[in-house]
N, C-alpha and C positions, 0 to 999 in steps of 0.2 A: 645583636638583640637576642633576648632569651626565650627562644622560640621550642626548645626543647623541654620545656615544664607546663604543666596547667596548673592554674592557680582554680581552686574552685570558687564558687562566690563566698565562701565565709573566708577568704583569704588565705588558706592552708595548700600549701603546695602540693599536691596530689602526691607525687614520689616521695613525700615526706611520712606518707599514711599506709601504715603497717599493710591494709586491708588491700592495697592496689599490687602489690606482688613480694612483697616479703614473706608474709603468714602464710599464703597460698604456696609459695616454693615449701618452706619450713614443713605446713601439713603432707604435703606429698614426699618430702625427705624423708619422714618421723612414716609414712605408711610405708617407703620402699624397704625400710631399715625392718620393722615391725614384721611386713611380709617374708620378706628375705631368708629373717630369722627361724621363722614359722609361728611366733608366739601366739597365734588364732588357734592352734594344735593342741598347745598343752598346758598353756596360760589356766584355764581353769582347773588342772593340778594344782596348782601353788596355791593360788587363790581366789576365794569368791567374792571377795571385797568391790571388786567393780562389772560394770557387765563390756563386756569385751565388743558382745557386738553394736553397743552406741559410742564406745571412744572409735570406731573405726565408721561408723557413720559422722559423726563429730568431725573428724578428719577429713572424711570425703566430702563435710560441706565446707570446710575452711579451703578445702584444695581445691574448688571449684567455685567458690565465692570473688574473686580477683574482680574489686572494683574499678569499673571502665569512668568514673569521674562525673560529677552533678552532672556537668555539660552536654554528657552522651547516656543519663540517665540513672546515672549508679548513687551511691550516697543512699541516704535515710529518704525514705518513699515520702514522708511530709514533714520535710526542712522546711523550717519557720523563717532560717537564712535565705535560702532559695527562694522561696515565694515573695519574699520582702525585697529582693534585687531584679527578682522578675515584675514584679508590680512597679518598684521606681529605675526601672530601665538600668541598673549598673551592672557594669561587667564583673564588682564584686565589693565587699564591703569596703575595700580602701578608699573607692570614689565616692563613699557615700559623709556628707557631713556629722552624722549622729555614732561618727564608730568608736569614737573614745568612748563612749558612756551607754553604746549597745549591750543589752542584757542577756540577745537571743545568742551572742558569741561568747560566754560565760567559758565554754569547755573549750574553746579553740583559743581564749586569752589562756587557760593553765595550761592547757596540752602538748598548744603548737608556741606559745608565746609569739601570737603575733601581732600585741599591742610593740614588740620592738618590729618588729617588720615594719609592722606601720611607722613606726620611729625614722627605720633608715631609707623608706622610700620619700619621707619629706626631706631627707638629706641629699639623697642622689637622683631619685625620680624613680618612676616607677618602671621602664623601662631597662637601667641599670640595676635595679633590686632582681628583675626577672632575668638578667645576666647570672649574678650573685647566683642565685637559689636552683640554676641550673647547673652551676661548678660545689655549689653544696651536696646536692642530691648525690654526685657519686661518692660521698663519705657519708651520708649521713644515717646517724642512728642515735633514736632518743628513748631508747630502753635506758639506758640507767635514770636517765632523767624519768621517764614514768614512774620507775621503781622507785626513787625517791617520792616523788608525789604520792604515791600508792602510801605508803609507810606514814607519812609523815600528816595523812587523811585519816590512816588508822588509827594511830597514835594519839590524834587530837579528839577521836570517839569512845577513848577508853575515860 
């Protein structure tokens, strides 16, 4: 059983969410490398295009933002998802009948695509899905996929 993942309640598999330890590793890489080098020293030689000390505050809030999961409090402080599975008792929007046509999951159907989740847990159950999603987690990376979505958002506003 897939007891190694949390799903939060809009269905999105925690370890799938940049915010929960990817970005947070990434910002403290991108500050060791930056320190290291000494670019806080002599960066405003070259240039004054940016201010040096908010990209290193920036950093130190992405390095120390690593979100602990709806369950344990982390996520968006007034999730319209959360409240709405907390008011009809579901452990998350898979149980709930209205999730085909849920409007409050708009960015978790383009982002995470998990109107297919939903798909393969009425194929296998929902138990074997959370097998699935915990032997995914150790490959998984949906920046290209983002980056397409990003462009292809952009593209349709020109």
């Amino acid at each position: 059983m897939g007891m190694g993942v949390i799903i939060g309640y809009c269905g999105v598999c925690c370890d799938h969410c940049g915010m929960r330890t990817r970005i947070p590793e990434m910002a403290e890489e991108l500050k060791r490398h930056i320190e290291a080098y000494g670019y806080g020293e002599w960066i405003h030689n070259v240039t004054q295009d940016f201010d040096f000390d908010n990209l290193m505050k920036g950093l130190n809030w992405f390095a120390n933002s690593s979100c602990s999961g709806c369950f344990e409090g982390g996520g968006m402080p007034r999730c319209a998802v959360r409240a709405c599975c907390l008011r009809k008792k579901l452990r998350n929007c898979y149980f709930c009948e209205g999730f085909p046509n849920c409007e409050k999951l708009t960015y978790q159907k383009e982002t995470y695509q998990i109107t297919k989740h939903y798909e393969r847990i009425k194929q296998i159950g929902y138990e074997n899905w959370l097998t699935e999603q915990e032997k995914k987690t150790k490959n998984f990376d949906n920046i290209e996929y983002l980056r397409k979505e990003r462009e292809s958002k952009i593209d349709c506003q020109k």
